[in-house]
N, C-alpha and C positions, 0 to 999 in steps of 0.2 A: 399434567403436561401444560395446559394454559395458565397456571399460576406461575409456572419455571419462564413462559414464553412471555409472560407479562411484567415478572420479576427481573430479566434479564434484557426486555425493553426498558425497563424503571433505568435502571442502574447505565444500559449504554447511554442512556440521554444524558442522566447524570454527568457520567465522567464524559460528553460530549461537550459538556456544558464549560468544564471544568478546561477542559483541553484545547477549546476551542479560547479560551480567553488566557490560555499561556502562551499561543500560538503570534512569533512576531518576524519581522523579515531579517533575517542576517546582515551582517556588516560583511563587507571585503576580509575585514580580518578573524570575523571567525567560518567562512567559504574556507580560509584557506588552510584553518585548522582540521579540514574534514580529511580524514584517512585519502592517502597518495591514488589509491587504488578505485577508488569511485570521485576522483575531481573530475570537471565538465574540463572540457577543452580551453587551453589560457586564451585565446580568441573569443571564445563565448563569452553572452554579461549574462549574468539575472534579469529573466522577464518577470515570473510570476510566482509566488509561494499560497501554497493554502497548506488546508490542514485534513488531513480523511481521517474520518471516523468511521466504523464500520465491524464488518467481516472479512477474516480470510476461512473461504468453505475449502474442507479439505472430504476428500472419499477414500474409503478401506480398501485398501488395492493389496491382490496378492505382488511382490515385487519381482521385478523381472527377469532378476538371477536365480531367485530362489520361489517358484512358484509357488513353495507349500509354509512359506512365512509373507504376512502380511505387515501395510505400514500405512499410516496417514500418508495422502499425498495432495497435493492442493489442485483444487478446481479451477477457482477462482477468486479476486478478492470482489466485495461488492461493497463499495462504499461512499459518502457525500463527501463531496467538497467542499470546504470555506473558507473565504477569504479572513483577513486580519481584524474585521470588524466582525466576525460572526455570521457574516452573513454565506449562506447558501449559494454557490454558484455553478456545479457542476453535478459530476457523477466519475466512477472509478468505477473497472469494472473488468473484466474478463478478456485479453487480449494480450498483454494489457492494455487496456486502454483509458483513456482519461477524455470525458465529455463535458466541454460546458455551455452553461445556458445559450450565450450568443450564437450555438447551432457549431463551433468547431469542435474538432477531434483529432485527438493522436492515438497511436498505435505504436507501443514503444517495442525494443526489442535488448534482454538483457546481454549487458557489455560487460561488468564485472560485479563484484561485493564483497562485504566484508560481515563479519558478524557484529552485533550491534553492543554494546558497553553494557545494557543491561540482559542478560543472562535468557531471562525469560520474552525476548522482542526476537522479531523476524528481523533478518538482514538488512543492512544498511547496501542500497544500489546505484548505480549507473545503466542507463538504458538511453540507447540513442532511439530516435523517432525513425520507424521507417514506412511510415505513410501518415499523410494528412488529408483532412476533409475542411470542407465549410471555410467561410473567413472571419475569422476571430482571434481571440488573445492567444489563442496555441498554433495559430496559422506559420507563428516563425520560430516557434520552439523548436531546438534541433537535440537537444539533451534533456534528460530530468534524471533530478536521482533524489532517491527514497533516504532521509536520518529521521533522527530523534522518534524511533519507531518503540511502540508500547503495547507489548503481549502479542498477540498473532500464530504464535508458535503453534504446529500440531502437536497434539496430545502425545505423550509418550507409549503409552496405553492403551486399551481398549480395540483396536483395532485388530480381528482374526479372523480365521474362516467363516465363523456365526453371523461377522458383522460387515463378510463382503459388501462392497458397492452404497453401508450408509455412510450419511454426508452425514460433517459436525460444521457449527460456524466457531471461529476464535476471534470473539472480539479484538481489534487491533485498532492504533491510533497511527500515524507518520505524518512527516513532514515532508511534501514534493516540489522542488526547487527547480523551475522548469528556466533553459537558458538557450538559446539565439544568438 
């Protein structure tokens, strides 16, 4: 188990590395090529883009209609943020929420999505902010939404009555286009 937990630290750093140096700010003209259904409002501008890398933790839940079939369901995501230099600036995290260093915080809440162009990625979002902390770069974000999302997805598999209530993490990479 610590050689899996060590080997698949190697690897997220890896492709952290990798992801984080593909990671650049949008133009006006490709904002406005993002699917109709997750644009920020034509009032908004672009404050701030990073990049998370991370987890999305999902737990073996019986489901709600059918209590005697089970499914991945997601917890949480738990992930770093970084800006266009590489550098570290925040955290992502269960809420949703999005924390960075200068001490602010949002608390988003989802508005709509779409599925993402590659197959095996979580959704591409729109989430308006419905509470803020602290005063910082996310002090006047009123929109964020989630693209260019990599892997994430829950397992198809594995998850039944033997394996109630464990968590898995799915590494996942996205892009957060936060707007004011």
């Amino acid at each position: 188990m610590k050689y899996t937990a060590l080997f698949t630290l190697g690897l997220s750093t890896v492709l952290s590395g990798y992801a984080i140096a593909q990671a650049v700010s949008p133009s006006a003209s490709s904002l406005a090529l993002l699917p109709s259904e997750i644009q920020a409002p034509a009032d908004q501008q672009l404050l701030l883009t990073v990049r998370a890398e991370g987890d999305q933790i999902y737990t073996c839940q019986a489901k709600a209609d059918a209590p005697n079939q089970f499914e991945w369901t997601l917890k949480a995501p738990e992930a770093l943020l970084y800006d266009e230099r590489g550098q570290e600036v925040g955290l992502h995290y269960g809420g949703p929420s999005w924390e960075m260093k200068d001490g602010s915080k949002i608390v988003g809440q989802l508005q709509s999505k779409v599925d993402a162009p590659e197959a095996s990625a979580i959704p591409w979002l729109l989430l308006q902010v419905k509470s803020h902390e602290g005063d910082g770069v996310l002090s006047q974000v009123n929109w964020i939404q989630r693209v260019n999302t990599v892997g994430g997805k829950a397992p198809q598999t594995g998850c039944n009555s033997t394996h109630q209530n464990q968590e898995i993490r799915v590494n996942y990479a996205a892009d957060y286009y936060f707007f004011g």
